[in-house]
C-alpha positions as CSV (number, residue, x, y, z in Angstrom):
1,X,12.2,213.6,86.8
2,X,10.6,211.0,88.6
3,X,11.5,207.5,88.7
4,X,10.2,204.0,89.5
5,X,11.9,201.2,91.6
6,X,10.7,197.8,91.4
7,X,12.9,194.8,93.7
8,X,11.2,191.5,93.0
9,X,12.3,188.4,95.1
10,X,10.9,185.4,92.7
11,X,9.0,183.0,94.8
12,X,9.4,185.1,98.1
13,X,6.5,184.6,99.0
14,X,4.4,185.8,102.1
15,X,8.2,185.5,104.3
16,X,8.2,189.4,105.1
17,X,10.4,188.5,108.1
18,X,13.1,189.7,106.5
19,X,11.2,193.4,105.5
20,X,9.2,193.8,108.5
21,X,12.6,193.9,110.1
22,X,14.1,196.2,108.2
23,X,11.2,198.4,107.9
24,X,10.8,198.3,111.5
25,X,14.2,199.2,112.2
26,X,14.6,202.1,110.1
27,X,10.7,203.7,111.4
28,X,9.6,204.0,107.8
29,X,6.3,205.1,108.9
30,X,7.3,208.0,111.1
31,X,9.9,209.3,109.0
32,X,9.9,208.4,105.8
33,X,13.2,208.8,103.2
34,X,13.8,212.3,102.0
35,X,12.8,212.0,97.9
36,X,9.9,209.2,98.5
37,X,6.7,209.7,96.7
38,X,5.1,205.8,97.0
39,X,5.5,203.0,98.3
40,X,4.0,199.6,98.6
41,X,5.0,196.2,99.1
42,X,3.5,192.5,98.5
43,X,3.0,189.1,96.9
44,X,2.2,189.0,93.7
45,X,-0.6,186.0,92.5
46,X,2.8,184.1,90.6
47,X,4.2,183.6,95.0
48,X,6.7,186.5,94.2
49,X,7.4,189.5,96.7
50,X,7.7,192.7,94.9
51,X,8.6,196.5,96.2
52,X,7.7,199.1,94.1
53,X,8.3,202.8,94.8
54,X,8.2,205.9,93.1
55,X,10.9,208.5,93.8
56,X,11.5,212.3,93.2
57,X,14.9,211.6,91.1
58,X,17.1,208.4,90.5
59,X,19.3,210.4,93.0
60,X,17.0,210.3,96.0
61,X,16.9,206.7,95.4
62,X,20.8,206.2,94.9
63,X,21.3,207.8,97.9
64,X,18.7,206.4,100.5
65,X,19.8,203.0,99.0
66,X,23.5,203.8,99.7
67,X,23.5,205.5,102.9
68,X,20.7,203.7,104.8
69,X,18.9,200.7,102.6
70,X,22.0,198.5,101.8
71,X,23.6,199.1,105.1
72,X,20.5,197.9,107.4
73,X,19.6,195.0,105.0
74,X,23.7,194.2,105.7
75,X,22.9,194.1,109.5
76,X,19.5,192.3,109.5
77,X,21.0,189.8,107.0
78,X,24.2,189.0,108.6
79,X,22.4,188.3,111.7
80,X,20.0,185.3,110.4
81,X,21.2,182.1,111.1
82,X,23.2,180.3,108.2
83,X,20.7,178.8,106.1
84,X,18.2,181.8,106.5
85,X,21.2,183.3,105.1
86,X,21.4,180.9,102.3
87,X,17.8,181.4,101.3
88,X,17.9,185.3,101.8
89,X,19.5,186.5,98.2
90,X,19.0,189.6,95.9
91,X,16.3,190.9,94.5
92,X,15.7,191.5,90.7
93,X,15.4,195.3,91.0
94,X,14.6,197.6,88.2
95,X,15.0,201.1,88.3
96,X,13.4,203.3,85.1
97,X,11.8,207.1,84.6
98,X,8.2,207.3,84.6
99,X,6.4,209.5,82.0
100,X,3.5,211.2,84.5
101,X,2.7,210.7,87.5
102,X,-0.4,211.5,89.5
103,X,-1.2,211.6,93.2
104,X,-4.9,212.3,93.0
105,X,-5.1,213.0,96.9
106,X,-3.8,211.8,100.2
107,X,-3.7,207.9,101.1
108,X,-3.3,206.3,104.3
109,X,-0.8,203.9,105.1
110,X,-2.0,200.8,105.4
């Protein structure tokens, strides 16, 4: 069953330093996780930055998040200097199975 992933960072804002690292370092575009169906990331019109993604089963997720997500965000965090640090804190994520899902044909990344 598929399911949805949503990590909101309230008032983050256009600062993508913090992604565009991480998604640099792991080469999302040329190899994305095993289990990904979607995924899109931005500012909403309220200032917040949100990830959403859609993925084959709560497992794929559990396990790219495990294995490779939480450790790089570790190494790119620890690395900012102390009151980057500060400022750089959880998301609100929420994780829930979707209903349907339709991929009408292929996109390109943008």
């Amino acid at each position: 069953m598929p399911y949805a992933v949503i990590a909101e960072w309230p008032k983050g804002g256009r600062d993508t330093r913090n992604y565009d690292e991480i998604t640099r370092r792991m080469d999302f575009d040329r190899e994305p996780p095993a289990g990904l169906i979607a995924h899109s990331a931005g500012t909403t019109a309220d200032g917040d930055f949100r990830i959403h993604d859609v993925w084959e089963t709560r497992e794929a997720y559990e396990a790219f998040q495990v294995r490779r997500l939480m450790p790089m965000v570790e190494e790119v965090l620890s690395a900012l200097p102390p009151e980057r640090q500060a400022e750089s804190r959880p998301p609100e994520v929420t994780v829930y199975e979707l209903h349907h899902v339709l991929v009408p044909r292929a996109a390109v990344a943008v």
